[in-house]
C-alpha positions, 0 to 999 in steps of 0.5 A: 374245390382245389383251391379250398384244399390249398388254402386250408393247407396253407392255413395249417401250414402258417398255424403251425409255424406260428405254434413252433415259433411260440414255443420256441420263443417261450422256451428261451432263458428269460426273466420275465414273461409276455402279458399273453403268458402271464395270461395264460399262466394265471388262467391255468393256475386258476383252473387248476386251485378249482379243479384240486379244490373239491378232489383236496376235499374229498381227499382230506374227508376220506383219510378223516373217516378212515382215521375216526374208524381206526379210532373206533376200533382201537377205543373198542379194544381198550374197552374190552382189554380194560374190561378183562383186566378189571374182571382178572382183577375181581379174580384175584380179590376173589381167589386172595379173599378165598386163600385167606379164609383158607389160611384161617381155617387150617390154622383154626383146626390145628388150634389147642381149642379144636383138638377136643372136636372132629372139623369137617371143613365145607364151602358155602355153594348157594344161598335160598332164594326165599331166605337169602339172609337166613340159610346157606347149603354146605357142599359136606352131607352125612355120607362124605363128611358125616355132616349131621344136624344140629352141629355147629358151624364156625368160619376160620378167625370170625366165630360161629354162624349158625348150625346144621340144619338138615343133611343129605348125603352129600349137601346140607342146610346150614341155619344162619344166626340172622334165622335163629328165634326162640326154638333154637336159641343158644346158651351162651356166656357173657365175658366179664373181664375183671370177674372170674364168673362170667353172665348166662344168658340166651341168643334168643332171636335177631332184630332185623331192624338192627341188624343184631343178634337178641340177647336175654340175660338170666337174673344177674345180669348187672355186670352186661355192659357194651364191648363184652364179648358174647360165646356158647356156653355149652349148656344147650346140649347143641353147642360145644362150649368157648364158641365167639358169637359176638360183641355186646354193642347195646344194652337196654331195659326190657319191656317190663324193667325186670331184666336186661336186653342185650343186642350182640353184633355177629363175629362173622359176616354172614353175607361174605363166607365161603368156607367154613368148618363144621363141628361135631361134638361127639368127640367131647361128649364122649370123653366127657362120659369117660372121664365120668 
C-alpha cells in the first residue's frame, strides 16, 4: 500500500515538472511554435468560432428585435403626430372658412342695401335627418332674435338660401331653396343688362335631376338667355326686393311651347354654410305705409 502512494506521488511529482517546463518553454520570446502548439492553438480557435457562433446569433437576433420594436414604437407616434396635425390642419380650414363667412357677413349688413331691413345674424347648428338637402335649424328663434316665419334668409357675399319656416323661442327651421315648390315659390326678377326693364317670373320648384332651381317666366319672356342673373322682385309679399337667387344656366321651351323654362344655378351653396343672417321686413313695410 506504501509503495502505491509513493509511486503516485512520484507521478504527480515527474507531472508537474513537466507541466512547469512547458510553460516555461512556452512562455519564451520566440518566432515560431511546435507542431503540439499549433496543435493546440488551433484546436482552442475552433472550439472557440463554435462556441461564439450560436451566442453571436443570438446576440445579433436580440438587438434586431429590440431595434424592430424601437421602430414600432417610433412609426406609431409619427402616426398619430401626423394624424393630429392633419386633424389642427382641418381646424384651421374650418375656423378660416368660418372667419370668412364671418367677415362677409358684417361687411353684408353694413351695406347701403340692408340699411332698409332689421339682420339678425344665426349660425347653421343641424341639418333634418329626413330632409337633409331641404331644412337647416337656425340657433336665433322668436324670443332672442325675434326670428319670425316667412323671413328670408341670405349668406354674407353668395345670396339668399331659402326662409323661415317656423320658429320657436330659441331655435328655427329654415326651408332650403332645394325644398321650395309652388306653394312657396318666389317672385323674382330677371336682369336684363342692355334694358332698363327686367323679366318677371317665378321660382317654382327645383330639378332634383339637375340640381337647378325651376324658373317659370310671365308672357314676355323673350329677352331670358343664360348668364342672367336671377333676384327677388318683391312682389310676393314674403321677400324684400334686390334679393341674388342665381345665374340663369339653361333656357328651354315648356311642354306646351307657350312659354319659356328657365333652370337657375343657387348663388350659395346650400350644403357648406354655417352662418347666415335673417331678414325682416317689416322695416321696409313700414316705411313703405309712411311714405304712402
Amino acid at each position: 500500500m506504501f509503495f502505491f502512494k509513493k509511486k503516485q506521488m512520484f507521478i504527480l511529482l515527474i507531472s508537474l515538472i513537466l507541466i512547469v517546463g512547458i510553460i516555461g518553454f512556452s512562455l519564451r520570446d520566440r518566432s515560431n511554435l511546435t507542431m503540439v502548439e499549433d496543435f493546440i492553438h488551433d484546436s482552442v480557435g475552433w472550439l472557440q468560432r463554435v462556441v461564439n457562433a450560436p451566442v453571436d446569433f443570438t446576440t445579433s437576433v436580440v438587438a434586431n428585435m429590440k431595434d424592430i420594436r424601437n421602430v414600432y414604437k417610433e412609426n406609431t407616434i409619427l402616426k398619430s403626430r401626423l394624424e393630429e396635425l392633419r386633424q389642427l390642419e382641418y381646424e384651421n380650414q374650418e375656423l378660416t372658412k368660418e372667419i370668412g363667412e364671418l367677415e362677409k357677413i358684417l361687411g353684408k349688413k353694413e351695406s347701403d342695401f340692408l340699411q332698409n331691413f332689421t339682420t339678425i345674424q344665426a349660425s347653421i347648428i343641424s341639418r333634418s335627418k329626413d330632409n337633409w338637402f331641404k331644412q337647416v335649424t337656425i340657433n336665433k328663434g322668436t324670443e332672442d332674435g325675434g326670428v319670425e316665419p316667412n323671413m328670408a334668409v341670405i349668406t354674407g357675399g353668395e345670396g339668399m338660401i331659402g326662409k323661415v319656416h317656423a320658429s320657436s323661442p330659441f331655435t328655427s327651421t329654415v326651408l332650403l331653396l332645394t325644398g321650395f315648390d309652388r306653394s312657396n315659390r318666389i317672385s323674382v326678377n330677371v336682369n336684363q343688362e342692355e334694358k332698363t326693364e327686367d323679366l318677371s317670373g317665378f321660382i317654382v320648384g327645383y330639378d332634383d335631376e339637375k340640381n337647378l332651381l325651376l324658373l317659370e317666366m310671365n308672357e314676355d319672356d323673350q329677352g331670358l338667355k343664360k348668364g342672367q342673373t336671377v333676384f327677388s322682385s318683391g312682389e310676393g309679399g314674403v321677400f324684400p326686393k334686390g334679393l341674388e337667387i342665381g345665374e340663369l344656366v339653361e333656357v328651354n321651351d315648356d311642354r306646351y311651347g307657350l312659354t319659356k323654362i328657365g333652370y337657375v344655378k343657387p348663388s350659395a351653396n346650400l350644403n357648406e354654410v354655417n352662418h347666415v343672417m335673417v331678414i325682416d321686413r317689416a322695416m321696409a313695410t313700414s316705411d313703405e305705409e309712411g311714405e304712402s
